[in-house]
C-alpha positions, 0 to 999 in steps of 0.5 A: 767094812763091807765084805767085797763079793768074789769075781767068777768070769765065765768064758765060753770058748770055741775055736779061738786058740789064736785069741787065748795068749792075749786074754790070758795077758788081759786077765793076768794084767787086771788090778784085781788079782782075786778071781776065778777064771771058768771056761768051757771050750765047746763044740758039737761032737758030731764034728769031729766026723766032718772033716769040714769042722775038723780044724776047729776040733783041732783048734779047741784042744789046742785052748784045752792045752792053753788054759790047762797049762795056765798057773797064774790064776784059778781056772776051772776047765769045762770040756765039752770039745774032747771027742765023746764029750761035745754037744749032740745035736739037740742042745749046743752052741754059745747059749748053752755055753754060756748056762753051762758055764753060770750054772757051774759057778752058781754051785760053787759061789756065794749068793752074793759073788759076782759073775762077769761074762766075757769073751775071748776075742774081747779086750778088757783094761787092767781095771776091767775087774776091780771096777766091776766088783766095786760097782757091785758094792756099791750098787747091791740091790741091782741084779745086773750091769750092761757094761760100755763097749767100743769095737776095735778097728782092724784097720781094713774092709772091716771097719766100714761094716763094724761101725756102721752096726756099732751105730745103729746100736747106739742110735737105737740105745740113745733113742731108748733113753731119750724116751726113758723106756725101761729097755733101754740097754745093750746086750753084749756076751762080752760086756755083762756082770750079775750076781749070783742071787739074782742069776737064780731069781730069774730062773738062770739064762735060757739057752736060745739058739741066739741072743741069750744076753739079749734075752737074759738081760731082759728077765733082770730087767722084769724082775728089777733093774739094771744098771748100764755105766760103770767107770770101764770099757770092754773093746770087742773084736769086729770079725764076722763070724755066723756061729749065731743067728744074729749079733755083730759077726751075722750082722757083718756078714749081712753087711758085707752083702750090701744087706743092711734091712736088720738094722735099720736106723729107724724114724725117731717118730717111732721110739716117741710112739713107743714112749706115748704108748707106755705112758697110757698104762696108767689110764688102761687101769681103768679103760681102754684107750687109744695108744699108737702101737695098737694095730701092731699089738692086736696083730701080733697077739691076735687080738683086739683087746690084751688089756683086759686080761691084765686087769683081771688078773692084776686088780692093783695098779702098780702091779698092773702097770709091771704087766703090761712093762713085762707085756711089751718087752724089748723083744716086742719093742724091736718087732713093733720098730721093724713092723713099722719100717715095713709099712713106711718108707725107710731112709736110715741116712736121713734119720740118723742126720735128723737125730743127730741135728736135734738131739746131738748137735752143740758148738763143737760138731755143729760143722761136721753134722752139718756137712753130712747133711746128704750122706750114704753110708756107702760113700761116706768116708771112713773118718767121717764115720769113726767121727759119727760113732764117737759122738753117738758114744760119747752121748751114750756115755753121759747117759749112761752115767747120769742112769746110775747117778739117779739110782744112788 
């Protein structure tokens, strides 16, 4: 019998008392009563001096209270909220949380328990954890999984902005995949699991000041693979929020502004560039050739030629194909996409209606993609788009799965 690896969730709170009751049901309602809860409430210290930030110092001694009161589950309280004890101005904020939070658990952890990231204003379903700790049996050669997401509706002004963001991730995600491109994958705080062992492979999570899932996720996937379906859902919540620099609370406050040049639903051509580009690495092993993301490489490394400092230090092919994987990162995909909106014209519209037309369209949404041939997201209905962000995950969903059906 397979021994089953321990469950850590690692939850990283500020000002969040509001949403603590009812993760605490989450957690208490999961299938998988065996876990360890560790959770860091924080805040910078400096706050409890500005009476501007004094409400959230506030509301983090209430969730102090909250989680120290819990008895139903194992909790491990980390306080860097309590006056004296936040963080000072040179290291703080959700990153830092988060590696707080994974490097307390690799000390008390075995090598193979699992870490399960989440957040508090996130749902997860009874079987959130079970399904996690089984997808780790059964796939223990990979070194993390980016779990399916699908935001919540509030019902309000909100859901306009929410769902336009949730679509352009998918149709970003959707194009990765059509092109098979190794970074293919959603980094969401909320939605992530690893093991420890490969939490310590890649030299633990690097504490940006934004986008620490995004950049984590990326190491695993150069030291290895990931996989990016098991059999749940996590529903993250759609409030705006700019504790962080970007991710969906900044990303709705842009939206709220009419300001939506972030996140671009980029021309499908660009993503079949990316792919024609990867497919040259084997043929620069042995000389240079033309590939369509040259202009955007030589001027974003400020030169002609990065190529040949890969042969030189990597004489085996495979070996040599891994660098220039690892070279032209998710990080470089998405600067090169935007590179190249800012040299073309961009209709985010248009291009969501080509993909979904040639890629997405069957018997059953033929008359409805057909019916938006024209559409802006400003007018669109609300209906409309709820229906446009099904499709996209409906499609993500059976690419995700067909994803780990390869790997078995």
């Amino acid at each position: 019998m397979v021994e089953k690896p321990n469950i850590f969730v690692s939850l990283p709170v500020i000002n969040e008392s509001q949403n603590i009751p009812s993760l605490l049901d989450c957690l208490k309602s999961q299938t998988l009563k065996s876990y360890k809860l560790v959770v860091c409430v924080n805040q910078y210290d400096e706050w409890w001096e500005n009476d501007g930030f004094k409400p959230v110092c506030l509301d983090n001694l209430k969730s102090l209270q909250l989680f120290s009161n819990t008895n139903e589950f194992d909790v491990v309280l980390i306080d860097k909220s309590s006056k004296g004890n936040g963080w000072t101005r040179k290291k703080g904020g959700v990153g830092w949380a988060r590696k707080i939070l994974m490097d307390k658990i690799t000390n008390i952890a075995g090598s193979s328990d699992i870490i399960v990231s989440i957040d508090a204003d996130t749902y997860y379903p009874p079987n959130y954890l079970q399904v996690i700790q089984d997808f780790f049996v059964n796939h223990n050669n990979l070194l993390g999984l980016a779990l399916p997401y699908y935001h919540r509706l509030d019902g309000n002004h909100t859901d306009r902005l929410i769902l336009r963001y949730e679509i352009y991730m998918r149709y970003y995600l959707l194009n990765m995949m059509r092109i098979n491109n190794p970074y293919g994958f959603t980094a969401l705080g909320s939605a992530m699991a690893f093991p420890v062992w490969a939490y310590k492979k890649v030299g633990g999570l690097t504490p940006v000041a934004a986008g620490e899932d995004f950049y984590f996720l990326q190491k695993l996937i150069k030291s290895g693979r990931i996989g990016i379906w098991a059999d749940t859902i996590a529903y993250p919540s759609p409030r705006l929020s700019s504790r962080v620099a970007f991710g969906t609370g900044p990303a709705l406050i842009k939206g709220l502004k009419g300001d939506w040049t972030s996140y671009p639903n980029y021309n499908i051509s660009y993503f079949d560039d990316i792919k024609a580009s990867f497919d040259t690495f084997t043929k620069l092993f042995n000389d240079n050739v033309y590939t369509p993301m040259d202009e955007y490489l030589a001027y974003k490394f400020n030169n002609q030629d990065i190529w040949a400092p890969l042969r030189n230090n990597y004489r085996d092919k495979d070996n040599f194909i891994k660098a220039c994987v690892n070279k032209i990162d998710g990080l470089r995909i998405l600067q090169f996409l935007h590179w190249k909106v800012d040299k073309n014209d961009l209709n985010s519209e248009r291009n969501l209606f080509v993909f979904l037309s040639q890629f997405l369209k069957s018997s059953e949404n033929k008359d409805f993609i057909d019916s938006i041939e024209d559409f802006d997201f400003e007018n669109i209905d609300i209906d409309s788009l709820k229906n446009i962000r099904d499709i996209l995950f409906k499609n993500e969903m059976h690419q995700r799965k067909t994803q780990i059906l390869n790997y078995n």
